[in-house]
LOGULUM-504031 format. One line per field, with one value per residue: residue number from 1; x, y, z of N, C-alpha, C, O in turn. Coordinates in steps of 0.02 Angstrom, whole numbers, plus 32768, in hexadecimal, padded with zeros to 4 digits. Example, Ala and Ser with C-alpha at 12.3 -4.5 7.8 and 13.67 -1.06 7.14 Angstrom:
num	c(1	2)
n_east	c(8294	8282)
n_north	c(7EE4	7F90)
n_up	c(8186	8162)
ca_east	c(8267	82AC)
ca_north	c(7F1F	7FCB)
ca_up	c(8186	8165)
c_east	c(8294	8285)
c_north	c(7F5B	8002)
c_up	c(8186	818A)
o_east	c(82C8	829E)
o_north	c(7F5A	8039)
o_up	c(81A7	8192)
//
This chain:
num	c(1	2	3	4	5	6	7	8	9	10	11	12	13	14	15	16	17	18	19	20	21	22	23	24	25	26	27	28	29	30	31	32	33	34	35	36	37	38	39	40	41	42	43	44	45	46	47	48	49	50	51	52	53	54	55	56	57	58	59	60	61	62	63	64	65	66	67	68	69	70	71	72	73	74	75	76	77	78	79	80	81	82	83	84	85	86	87	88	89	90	91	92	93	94	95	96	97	98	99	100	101	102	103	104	105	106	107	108	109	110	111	112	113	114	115	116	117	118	119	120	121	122	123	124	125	126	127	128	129	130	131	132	133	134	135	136	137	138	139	140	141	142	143	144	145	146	147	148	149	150	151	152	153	154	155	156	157	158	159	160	161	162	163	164	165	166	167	168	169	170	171	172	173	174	175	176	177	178	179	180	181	182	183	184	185	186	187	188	189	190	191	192	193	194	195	196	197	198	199	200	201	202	203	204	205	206	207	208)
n_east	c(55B6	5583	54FB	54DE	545A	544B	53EA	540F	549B	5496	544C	54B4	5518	54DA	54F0	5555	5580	55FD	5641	563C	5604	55E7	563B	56B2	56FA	5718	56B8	56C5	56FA	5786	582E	58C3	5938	5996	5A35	5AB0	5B4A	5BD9	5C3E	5BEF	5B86	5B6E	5B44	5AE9	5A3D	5A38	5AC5	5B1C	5AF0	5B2D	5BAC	5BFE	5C0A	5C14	5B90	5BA5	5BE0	5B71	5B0D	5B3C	5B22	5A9D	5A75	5A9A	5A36	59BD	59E5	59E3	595C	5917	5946	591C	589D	5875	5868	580C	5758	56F8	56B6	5694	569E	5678	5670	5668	564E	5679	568B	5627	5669	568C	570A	577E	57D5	57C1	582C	58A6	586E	5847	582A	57E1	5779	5745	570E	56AD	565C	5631	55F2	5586	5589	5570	557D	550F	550E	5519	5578	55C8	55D2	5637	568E	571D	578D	5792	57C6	57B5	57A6	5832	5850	581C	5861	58D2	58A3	5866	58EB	5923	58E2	586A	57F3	5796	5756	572A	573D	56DC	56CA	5628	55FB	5661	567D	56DE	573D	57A3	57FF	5853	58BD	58FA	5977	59C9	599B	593D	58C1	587B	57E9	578B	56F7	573F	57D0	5837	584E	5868	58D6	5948	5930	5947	59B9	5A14	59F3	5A51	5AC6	5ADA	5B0B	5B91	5BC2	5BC3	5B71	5B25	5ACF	5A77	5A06	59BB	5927	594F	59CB	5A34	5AA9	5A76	5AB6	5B2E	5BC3	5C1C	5CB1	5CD8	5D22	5CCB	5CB0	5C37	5BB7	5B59	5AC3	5A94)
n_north	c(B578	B551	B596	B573	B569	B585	B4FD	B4AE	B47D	B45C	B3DD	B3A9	B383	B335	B2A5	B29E	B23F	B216	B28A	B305	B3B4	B415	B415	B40A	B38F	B2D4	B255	B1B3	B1A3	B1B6	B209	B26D	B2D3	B34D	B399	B403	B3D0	B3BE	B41D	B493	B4A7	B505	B57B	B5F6	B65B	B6D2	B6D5	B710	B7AA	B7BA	B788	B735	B6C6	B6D4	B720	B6D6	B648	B62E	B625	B5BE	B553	B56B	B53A	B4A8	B471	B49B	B466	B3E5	B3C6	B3D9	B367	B305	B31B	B30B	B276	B258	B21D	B275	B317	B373	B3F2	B41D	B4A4	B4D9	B54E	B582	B5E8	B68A	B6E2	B6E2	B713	B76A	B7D3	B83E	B872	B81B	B7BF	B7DC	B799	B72F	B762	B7B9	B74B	B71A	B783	B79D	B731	B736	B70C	B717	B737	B6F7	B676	B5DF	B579	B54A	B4FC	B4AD	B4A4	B42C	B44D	B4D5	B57E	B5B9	B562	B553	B5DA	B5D1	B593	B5AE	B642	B5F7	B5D0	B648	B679	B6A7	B689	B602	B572	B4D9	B445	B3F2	B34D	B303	B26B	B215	B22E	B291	B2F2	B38A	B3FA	B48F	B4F2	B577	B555	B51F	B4B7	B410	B3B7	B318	B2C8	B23F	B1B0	B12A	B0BC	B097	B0A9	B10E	B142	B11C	B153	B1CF	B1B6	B193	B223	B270	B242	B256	B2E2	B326	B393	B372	B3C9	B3A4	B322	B2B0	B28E	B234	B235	B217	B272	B20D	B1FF	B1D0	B1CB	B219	B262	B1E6	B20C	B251	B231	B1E6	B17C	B137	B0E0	B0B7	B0DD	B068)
n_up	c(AF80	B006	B08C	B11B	B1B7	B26A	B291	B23C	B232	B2CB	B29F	B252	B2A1	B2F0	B2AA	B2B7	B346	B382	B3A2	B417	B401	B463	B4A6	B47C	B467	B46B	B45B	B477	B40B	B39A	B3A8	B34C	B344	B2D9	B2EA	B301	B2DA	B357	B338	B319	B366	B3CE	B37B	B35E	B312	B353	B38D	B32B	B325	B3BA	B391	B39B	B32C	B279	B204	B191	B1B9	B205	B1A5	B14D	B195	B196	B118	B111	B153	B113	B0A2	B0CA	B0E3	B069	B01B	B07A	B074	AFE5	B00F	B027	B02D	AFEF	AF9A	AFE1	B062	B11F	B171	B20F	B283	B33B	B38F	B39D	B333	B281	B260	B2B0	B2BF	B244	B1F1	B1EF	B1A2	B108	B086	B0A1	B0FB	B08E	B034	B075	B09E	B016	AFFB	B057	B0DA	B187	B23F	B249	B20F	B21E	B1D5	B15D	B0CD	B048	AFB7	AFC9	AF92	AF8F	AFB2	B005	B070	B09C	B0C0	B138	B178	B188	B1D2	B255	B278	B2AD	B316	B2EE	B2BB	B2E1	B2C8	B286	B208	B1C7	B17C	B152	B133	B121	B1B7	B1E7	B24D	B244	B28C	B293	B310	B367	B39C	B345	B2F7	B2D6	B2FA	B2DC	B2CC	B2DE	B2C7	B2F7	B30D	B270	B1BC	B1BD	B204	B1AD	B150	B186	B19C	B113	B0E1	B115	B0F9	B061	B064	B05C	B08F	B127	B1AF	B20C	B28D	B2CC	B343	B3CB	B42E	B4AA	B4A8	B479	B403	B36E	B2F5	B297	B234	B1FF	B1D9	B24D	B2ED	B359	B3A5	B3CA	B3AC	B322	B2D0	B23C)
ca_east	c(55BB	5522	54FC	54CE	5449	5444	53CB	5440	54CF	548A	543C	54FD	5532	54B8	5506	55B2	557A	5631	565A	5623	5613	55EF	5680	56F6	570E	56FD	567C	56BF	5732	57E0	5847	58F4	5957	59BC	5A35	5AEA	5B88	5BED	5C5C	5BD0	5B54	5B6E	5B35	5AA7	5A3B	5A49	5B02	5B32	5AFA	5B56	5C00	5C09	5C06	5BF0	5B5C	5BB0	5BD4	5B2F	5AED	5B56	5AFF	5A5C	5A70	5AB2	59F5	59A3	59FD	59D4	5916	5907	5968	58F0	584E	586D	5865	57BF	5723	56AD	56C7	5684	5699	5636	568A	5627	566F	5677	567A	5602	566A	56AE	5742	5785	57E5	57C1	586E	58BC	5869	5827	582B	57B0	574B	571E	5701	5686	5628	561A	55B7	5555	55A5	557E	5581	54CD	551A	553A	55A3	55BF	55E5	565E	56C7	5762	57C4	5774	580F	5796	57C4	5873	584F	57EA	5872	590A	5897	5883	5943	5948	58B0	583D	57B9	5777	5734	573B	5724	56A3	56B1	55EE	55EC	569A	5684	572B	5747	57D9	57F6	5885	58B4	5933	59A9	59CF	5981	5917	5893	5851	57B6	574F	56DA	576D	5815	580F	5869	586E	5907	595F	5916	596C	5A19	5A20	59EF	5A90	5AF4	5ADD	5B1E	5BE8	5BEC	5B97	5B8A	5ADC	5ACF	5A27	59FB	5983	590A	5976	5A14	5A63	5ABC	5A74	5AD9	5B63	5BE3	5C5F	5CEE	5CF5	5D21	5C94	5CAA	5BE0	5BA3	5B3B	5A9C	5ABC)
ca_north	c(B57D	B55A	B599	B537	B577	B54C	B4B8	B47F	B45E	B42F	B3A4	B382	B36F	B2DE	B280	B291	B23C	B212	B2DA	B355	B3D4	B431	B42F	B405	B340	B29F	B21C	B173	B1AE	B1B2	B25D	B262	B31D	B34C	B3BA	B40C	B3B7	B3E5	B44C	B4D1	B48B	B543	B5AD	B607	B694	B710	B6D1	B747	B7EC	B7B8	B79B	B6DF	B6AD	B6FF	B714	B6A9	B615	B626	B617	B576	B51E	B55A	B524	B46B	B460	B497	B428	B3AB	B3BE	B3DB	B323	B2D7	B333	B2E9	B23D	B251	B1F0	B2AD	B34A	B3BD	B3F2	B465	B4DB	B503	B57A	B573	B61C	B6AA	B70E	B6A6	B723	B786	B804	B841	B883	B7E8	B78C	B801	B773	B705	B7A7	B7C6	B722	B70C	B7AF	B77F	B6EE	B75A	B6F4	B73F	B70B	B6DA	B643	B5A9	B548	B54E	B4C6	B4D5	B464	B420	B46A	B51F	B58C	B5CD	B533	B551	B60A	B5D2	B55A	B60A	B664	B5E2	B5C6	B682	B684	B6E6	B663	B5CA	B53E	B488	B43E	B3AD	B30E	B2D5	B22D	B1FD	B241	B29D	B33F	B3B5	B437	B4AA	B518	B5A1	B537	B502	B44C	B3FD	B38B	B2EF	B2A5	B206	B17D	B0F1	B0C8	B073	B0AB	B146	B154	B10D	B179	B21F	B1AD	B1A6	B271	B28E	B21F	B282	B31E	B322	B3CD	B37F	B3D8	B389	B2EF	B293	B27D	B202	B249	B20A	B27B	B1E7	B207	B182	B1E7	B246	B25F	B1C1	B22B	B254	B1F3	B1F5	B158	B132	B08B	B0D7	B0A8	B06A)
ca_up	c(AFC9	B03E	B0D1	B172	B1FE	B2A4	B2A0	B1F9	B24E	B302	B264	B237	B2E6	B309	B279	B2D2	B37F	B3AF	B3C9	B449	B3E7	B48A	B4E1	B455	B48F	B446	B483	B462	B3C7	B39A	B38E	B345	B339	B2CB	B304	B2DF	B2F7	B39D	B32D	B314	B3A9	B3E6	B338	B350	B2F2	B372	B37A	B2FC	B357	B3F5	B389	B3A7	B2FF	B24F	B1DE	B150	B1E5	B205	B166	B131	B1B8	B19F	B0DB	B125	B17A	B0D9	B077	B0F1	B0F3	B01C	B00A	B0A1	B044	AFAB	AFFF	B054	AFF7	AFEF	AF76	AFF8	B0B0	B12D	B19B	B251	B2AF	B384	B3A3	B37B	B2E6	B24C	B26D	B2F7	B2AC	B1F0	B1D7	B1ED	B179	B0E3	B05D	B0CC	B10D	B042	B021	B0B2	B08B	AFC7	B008	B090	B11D	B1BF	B274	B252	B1C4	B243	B1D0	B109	B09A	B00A	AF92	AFFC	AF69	AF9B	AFBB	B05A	B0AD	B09A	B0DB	B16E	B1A1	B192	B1FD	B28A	B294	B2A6	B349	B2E0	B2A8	B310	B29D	B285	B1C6	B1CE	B143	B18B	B11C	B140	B205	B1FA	B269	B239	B2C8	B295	B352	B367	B3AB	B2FB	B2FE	B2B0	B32D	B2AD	B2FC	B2CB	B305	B319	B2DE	B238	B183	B1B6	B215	B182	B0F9	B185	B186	B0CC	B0B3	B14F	B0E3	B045	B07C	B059	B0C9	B151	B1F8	B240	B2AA	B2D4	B38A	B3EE	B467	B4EF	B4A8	B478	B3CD	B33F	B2B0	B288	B209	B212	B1DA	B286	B30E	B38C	B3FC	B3CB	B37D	B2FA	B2C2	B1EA)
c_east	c(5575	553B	54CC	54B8	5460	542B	53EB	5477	54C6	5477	5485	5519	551D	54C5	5542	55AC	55BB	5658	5636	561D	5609	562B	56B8	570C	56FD	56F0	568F	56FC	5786	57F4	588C	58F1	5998	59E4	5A7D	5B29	5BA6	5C20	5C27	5B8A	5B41	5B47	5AED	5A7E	5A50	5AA8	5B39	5B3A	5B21	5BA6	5C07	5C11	5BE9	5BAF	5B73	5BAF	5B89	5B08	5AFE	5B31	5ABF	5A3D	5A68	5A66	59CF	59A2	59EB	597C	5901	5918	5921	58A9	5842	5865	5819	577B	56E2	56D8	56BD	568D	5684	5664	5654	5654	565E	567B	564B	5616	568E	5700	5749	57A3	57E3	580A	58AE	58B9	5831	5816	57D5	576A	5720	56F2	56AC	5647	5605	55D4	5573	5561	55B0	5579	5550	54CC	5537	5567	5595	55F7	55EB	567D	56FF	579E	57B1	57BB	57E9	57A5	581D	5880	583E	5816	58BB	58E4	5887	58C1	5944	590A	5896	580F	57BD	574C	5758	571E	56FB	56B2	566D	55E1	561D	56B4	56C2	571F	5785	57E1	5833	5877	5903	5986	59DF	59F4	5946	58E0	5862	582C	578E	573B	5715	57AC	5818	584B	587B	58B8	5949	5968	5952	59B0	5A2B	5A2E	5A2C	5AB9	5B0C	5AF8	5B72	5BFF	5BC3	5BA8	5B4C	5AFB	5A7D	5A37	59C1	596D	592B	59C5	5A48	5A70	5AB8	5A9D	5B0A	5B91	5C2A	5CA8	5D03	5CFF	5D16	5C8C	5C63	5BD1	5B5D	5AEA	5AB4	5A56)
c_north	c(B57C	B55B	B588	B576	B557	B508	B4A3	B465	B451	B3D7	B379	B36A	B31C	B2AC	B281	B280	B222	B259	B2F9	B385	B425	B446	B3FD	B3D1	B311	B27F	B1D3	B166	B1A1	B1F3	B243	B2C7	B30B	B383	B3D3	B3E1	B3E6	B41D	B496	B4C0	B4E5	B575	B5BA	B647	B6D2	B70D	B717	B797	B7EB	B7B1	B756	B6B8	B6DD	B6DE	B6D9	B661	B5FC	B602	B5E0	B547	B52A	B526	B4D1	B464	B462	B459	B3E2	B3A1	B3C0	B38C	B2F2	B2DA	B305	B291	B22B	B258	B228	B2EC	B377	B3AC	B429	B472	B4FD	B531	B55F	B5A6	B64E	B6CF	B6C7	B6CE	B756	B7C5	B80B	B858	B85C	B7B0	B7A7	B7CB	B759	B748	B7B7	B7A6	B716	B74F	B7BD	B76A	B6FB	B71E	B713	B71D	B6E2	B693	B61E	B57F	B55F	B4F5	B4CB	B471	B46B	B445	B4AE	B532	B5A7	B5B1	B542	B5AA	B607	B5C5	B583	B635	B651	B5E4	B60A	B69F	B6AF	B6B9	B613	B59B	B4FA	B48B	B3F6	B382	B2EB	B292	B216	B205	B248	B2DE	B354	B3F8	B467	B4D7	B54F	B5A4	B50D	B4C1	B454	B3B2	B350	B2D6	B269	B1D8	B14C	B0E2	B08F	B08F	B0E8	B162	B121	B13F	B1C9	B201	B1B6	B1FB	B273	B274	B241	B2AA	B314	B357	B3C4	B393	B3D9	B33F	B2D8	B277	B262	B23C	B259	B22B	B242	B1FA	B1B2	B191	B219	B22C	B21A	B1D1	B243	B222	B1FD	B1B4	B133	B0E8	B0C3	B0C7	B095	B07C)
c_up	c(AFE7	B072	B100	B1A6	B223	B2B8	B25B	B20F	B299	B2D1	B262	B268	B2F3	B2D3	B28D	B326	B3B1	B3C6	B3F0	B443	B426	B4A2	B4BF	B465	B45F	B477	B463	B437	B3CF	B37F	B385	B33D	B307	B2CC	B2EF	B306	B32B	B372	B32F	B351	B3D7	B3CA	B35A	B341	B319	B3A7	B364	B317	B398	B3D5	B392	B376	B2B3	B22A	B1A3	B16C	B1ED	B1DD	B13F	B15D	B1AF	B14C	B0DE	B13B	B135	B09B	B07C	B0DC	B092	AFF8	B033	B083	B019	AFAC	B034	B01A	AFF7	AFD4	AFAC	B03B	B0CB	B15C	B1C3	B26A	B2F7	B3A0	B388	B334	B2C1	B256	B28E	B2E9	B24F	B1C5	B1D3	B1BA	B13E	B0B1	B07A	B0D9	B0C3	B02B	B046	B0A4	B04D	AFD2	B03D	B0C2	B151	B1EA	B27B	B242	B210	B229	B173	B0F3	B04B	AFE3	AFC8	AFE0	AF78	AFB3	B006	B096	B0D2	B0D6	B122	B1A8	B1C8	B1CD	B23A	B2AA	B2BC	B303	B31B	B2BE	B2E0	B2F6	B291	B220	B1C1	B186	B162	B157	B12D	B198	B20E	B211	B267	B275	B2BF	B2FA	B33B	B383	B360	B308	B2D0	B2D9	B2D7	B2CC	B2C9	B2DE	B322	B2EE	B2B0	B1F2	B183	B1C2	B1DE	B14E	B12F	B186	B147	B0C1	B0C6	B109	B081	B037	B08E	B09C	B106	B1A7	B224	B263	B2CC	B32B	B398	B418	B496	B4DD	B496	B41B	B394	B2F3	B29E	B243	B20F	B211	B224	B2A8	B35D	B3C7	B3F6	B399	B370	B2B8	B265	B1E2)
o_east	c(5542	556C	5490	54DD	547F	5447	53C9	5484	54F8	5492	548D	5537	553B	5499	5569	55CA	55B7	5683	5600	562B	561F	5644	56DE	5745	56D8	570A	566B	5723	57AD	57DA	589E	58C1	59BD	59C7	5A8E	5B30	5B97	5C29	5C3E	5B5E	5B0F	5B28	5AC5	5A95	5A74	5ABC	5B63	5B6E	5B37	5BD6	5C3F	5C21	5BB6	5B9B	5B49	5B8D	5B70	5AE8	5AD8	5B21	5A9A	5A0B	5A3E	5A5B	59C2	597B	59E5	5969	58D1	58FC	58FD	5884	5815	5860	5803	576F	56A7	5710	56E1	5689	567B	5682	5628	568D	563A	566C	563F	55EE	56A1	5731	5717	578B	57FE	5817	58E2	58E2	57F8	57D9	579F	5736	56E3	56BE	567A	560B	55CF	559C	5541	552C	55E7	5571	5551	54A0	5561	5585	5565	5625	55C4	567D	570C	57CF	57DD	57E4	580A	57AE	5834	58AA	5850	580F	58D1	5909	588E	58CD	5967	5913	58AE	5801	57EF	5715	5794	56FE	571C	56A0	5675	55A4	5610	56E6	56E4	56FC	57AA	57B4	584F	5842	592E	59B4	5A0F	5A2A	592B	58EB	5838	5848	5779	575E	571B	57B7	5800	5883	589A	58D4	5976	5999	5978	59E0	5A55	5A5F	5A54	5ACA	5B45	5B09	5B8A	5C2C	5BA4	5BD3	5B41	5B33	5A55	5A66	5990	5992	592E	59F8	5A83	5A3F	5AD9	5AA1	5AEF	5B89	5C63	5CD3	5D3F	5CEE	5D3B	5C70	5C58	5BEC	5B3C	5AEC	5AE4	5A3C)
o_north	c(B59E	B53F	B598	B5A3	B523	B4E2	B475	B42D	B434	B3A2	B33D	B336	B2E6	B281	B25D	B2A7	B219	B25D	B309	B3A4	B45D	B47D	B3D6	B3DA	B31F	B281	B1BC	B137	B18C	B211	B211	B2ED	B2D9	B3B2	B3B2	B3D9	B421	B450	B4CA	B4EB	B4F3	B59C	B590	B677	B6FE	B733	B73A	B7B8	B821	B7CB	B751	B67F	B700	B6A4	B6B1	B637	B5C6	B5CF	B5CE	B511	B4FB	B501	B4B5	B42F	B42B	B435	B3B6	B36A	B39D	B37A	B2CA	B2AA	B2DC	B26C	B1FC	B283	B215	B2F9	B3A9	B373	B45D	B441	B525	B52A	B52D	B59E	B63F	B6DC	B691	B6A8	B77B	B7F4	B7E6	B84F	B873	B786	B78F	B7CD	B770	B74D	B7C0	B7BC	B709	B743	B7DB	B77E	B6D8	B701	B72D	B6E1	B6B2	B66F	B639	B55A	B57B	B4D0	B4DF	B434	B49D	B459	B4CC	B509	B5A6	B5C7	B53D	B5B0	B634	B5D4	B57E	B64B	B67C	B5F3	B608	B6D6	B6E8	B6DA	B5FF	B599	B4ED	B4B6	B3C5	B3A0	B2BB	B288	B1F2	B1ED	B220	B304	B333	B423	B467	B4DA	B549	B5CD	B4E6	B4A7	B482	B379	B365	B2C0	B276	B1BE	B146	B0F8	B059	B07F	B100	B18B	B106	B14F	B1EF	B222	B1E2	B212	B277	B2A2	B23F	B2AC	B2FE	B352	B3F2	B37C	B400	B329	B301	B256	B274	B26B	B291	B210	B24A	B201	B17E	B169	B250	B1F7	B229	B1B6	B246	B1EA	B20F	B1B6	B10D	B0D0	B0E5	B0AA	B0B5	B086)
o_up	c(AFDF	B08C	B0FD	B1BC	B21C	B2E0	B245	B1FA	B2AE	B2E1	B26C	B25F	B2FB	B2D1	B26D	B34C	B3EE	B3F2	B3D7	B476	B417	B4AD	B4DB	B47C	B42F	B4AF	B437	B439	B3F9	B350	B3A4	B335	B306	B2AF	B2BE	B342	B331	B393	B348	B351	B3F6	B3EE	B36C	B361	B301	B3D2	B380	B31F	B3AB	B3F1	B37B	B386	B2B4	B22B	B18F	B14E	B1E0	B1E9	B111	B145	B1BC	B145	B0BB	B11E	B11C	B07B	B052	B0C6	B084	AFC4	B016	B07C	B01C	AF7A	B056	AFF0	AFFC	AFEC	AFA8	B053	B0AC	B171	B1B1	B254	B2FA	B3DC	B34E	B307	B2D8	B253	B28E	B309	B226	B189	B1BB	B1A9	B13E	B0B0	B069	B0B9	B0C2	B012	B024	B0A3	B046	AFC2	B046	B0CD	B15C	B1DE	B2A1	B257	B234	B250	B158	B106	B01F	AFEE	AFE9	B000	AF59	AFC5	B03B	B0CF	B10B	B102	B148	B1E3	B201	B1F8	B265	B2E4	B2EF	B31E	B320	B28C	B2FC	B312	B293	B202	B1AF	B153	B188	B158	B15D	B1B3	B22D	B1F0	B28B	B277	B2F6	B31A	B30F	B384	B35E	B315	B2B3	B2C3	B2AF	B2FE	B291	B30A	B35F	B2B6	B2C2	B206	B154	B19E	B1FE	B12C	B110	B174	B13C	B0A5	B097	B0E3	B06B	AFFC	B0C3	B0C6	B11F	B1CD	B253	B256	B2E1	B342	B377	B425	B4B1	B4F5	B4A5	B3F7	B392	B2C4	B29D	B224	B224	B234	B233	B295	B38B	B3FE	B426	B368	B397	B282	B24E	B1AB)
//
């Protein structure tokens, strides 16, 4: 695991000149979401405490995202990826996310650490991506040779960013397609639905 100053990852930024890393935008790029089917379009972590849905519901969809992003990993041309953060803590509450919290203080990861860079296979990633869903971390996962941005949010999505549209949006139809229990769907910028499960019947000319 290495860890990333401030002038190390302002460095990584200027090697990704189609994002904003200001104000969370793309410059030029192409964003796709991927996001839950309208059956669970509702689910969300703090769901659970209001009664709206249980922890096990929960947890089948957040597995479906995981699943999603360990299949898409494995088809991206770099062993490793760096994790910046966008807010000042790496996590917001420690009792939320003790696993991550350990892991992070192992490594002497404090608010001071602007960004770390791990193997993609790191189970940290996987932790990083549980404690976004959940609002208690605020990080993007950078590929900077392949210029891919991963943005998990607490809306449980998944924001894909890169310079232009190209092989990419292929390589996330394949992972969707994968996935027997699937309850994601891939969205355009513009909300327009380029993917879903065909077992349904959505009305949508679909991209192949």
């Amino acid at each position: 695991m290495k860890r990333l100053n401030y002038a190390d990852t302002k460095c990584l930024k200027r090697k990704i000149p189609f994002y904003n890393f200001n104000n969370l935008a793309i410059v030029g790029g192409t964003r796709y979401v991927i996001k839950t089917s309208a059956e669970y379009s509702c689910m969300r972590y703090r769901d659970i405490e209001f009664g709206n849905c249980t922890a096990s519901d929960y947890c089948r969809l957040e597995c479906a995202f995981l699943r999603f992003l360990a299949v898409f990993f494995d088809s991206v041309p770099e062993e490793e990826c760096t994790i910046i953060k966008y807010e000042p803590k790496w996590v917001v509450r420690q009792k939320d996310s003790p696993e991550l919290c350990l892991r992070l203080h192992e490594n002497g990861i404090d608010r001071s650490v602007h960004g770390i860079t791990v193997s993609k296979c790191d189970a940290i990633v996987k932790e990083f991506v549980i404690s976004s869903f959940r609002y208690n971390s605020f990080i993007q996962i950078l590929f900077p040779h392949t210029k891919i941005i991963i943005s998990p949010t607490d809306h449980m999505d998944l924001f894909l960013e890169f310079p232009k549209e190209g092989p990419l949006i292929s390589r996330v139809n394949l992972t969707l397609r994968q996935d027997e229990d699937n309850r994601l769907i891939l969205v355009g910028d513009d909300e327009t639905i380029l993917w879903k499960d065909t077992k349904e019947d959505t009305g949508t000319v679909l991209l192949s």
